[in-house]
N, C-alpha and C positions, 0 to 999 in steps of 0.2 A: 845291690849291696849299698848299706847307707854308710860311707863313709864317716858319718859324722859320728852316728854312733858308737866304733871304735876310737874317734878319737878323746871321745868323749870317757871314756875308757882308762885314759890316763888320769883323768880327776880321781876314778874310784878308787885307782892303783895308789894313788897318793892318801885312800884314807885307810890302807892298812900298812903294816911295820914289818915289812920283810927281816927275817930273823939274823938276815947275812948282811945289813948296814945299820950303821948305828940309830938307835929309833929317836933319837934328837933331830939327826939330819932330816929325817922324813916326816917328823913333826914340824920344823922350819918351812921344809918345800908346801908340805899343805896350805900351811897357815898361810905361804907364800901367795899358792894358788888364789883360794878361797877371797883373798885380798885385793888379789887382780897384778900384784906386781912382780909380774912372771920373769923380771930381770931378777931381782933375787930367786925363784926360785930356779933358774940356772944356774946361778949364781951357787946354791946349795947341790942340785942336781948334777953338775958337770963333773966336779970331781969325781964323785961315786963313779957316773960313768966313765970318766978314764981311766977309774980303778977296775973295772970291766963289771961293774954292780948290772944285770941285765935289767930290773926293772925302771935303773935307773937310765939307761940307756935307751930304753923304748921313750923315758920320757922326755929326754930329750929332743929323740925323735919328732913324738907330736909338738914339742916347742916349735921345732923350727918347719916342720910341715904346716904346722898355722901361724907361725910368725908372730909368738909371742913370745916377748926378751929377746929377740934376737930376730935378725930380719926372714924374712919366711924363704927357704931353699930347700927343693924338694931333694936337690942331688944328698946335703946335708942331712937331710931326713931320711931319706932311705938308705945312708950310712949305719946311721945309729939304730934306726931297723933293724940294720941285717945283720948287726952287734952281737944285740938281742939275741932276734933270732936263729942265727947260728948257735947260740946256748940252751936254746931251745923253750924261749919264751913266746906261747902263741899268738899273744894280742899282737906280738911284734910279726910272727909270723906273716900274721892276717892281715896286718898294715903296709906289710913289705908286697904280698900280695894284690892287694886291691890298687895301690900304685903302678904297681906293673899291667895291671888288668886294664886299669884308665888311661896309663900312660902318662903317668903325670913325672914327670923327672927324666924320662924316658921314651924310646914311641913303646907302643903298648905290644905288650910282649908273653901269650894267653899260655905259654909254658910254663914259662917262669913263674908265671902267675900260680897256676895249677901248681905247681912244684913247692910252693908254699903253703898254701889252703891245705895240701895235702901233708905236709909234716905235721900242721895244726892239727888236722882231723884226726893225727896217729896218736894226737896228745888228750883227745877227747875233749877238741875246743867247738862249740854248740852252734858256732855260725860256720866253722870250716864248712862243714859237709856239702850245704845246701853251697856256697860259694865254688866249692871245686865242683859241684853239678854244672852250675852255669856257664861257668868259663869253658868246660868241655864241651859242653854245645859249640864254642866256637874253633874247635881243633879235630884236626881229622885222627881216625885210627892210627895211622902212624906214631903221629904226634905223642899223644896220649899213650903208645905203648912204651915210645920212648922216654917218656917224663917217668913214666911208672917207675922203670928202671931205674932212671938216676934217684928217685925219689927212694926205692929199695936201698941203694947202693950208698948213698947218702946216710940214712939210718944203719947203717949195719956199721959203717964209719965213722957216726958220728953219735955216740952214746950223749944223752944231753945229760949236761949233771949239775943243772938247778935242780932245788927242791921242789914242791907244787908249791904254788902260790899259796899265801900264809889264810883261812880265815877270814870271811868280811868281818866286820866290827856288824854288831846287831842290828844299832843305830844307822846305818847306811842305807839308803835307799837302792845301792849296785854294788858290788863288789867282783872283785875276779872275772872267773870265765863266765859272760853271761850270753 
């Protein structure tokens, strides 16, 4: 898994307009971005997310899991992950995932990990798949039946009720789920 490349992920998130925050605020955060002074855009970023905006929560996230605007803390990171993710945002999913798989904030934890890849992959996110392959290699039949379970049990409970992500802009080089 290239981590980086998800985290890289939240640049793209930031060059489209989620229809459920104001598309001022998320033209600030870019511009933030693109600029390099990622204190403002937490600075813009944060409130959304503790309005519970998921994508603006994911990007939070990767702020503080790379430790831009704000000092880098992975426990802090894989908060605002699992924000996200719990509304059923995959990049966040997949990020809350490969931390668990690495063990970064954490000791490394290949259920939990599974247990995320695989909400991703129910949402049709293009890296889940081949990630919840690999971390199964490292879990035995039990394991894996029992993740399945909660992973069943979980979605049956937890109807996710964002929208799909809006659209890349043409001009983009990435967008969304890629």
């Amino acid at each position: 898994m290239n981590k980086l490349f998800f985290l890289l992920l939240a640049g793209c998130l930031l060059t489209t307009a989620p229809v459920w925050a104001a598309e001022g605020d998320w033209d600030r955060a870019r511009n933030a971005h693109e600029r390099g002074d990622y204190a403002a855009e937490v600075a813009t970023v944060r409130p959304l997310a503790e309005k519970g905006v998921p994508f603006a929560q994911f990007n939070l996230g990767v702020l503080y899991d790379q430790g831009k605007g704000v000092p880098q803390d992975n426990a802090l990171a894989m908060q605002w992950y699992r924000k996200a993710a719990e509304q059923g945002l995959p990049q966040a999913q997949v990020n809350l995932g490969i931390m668990y798989e690495e063990g970064q904030g954490v000791p490394p934890d290949y259920a939990q990990a599974y247990f995320w890849y695989a909400l991703a992959d129910a949402q049709g996110d293009s890296q889940a798949p081949q990630a919840k392959q690999d971390v199964a290699k490292k879990m035995t039949p039990a394991q894996l039946e029992e993740v399945e379970r909660r992973v069943k049990e979980f979605k049956a409970a937890h109807p996710f009720r964002i929208p799909p992500q809006p659209a890349p802009q043409s001009d983009t080089p990435h967008g969304g789920n890629n």
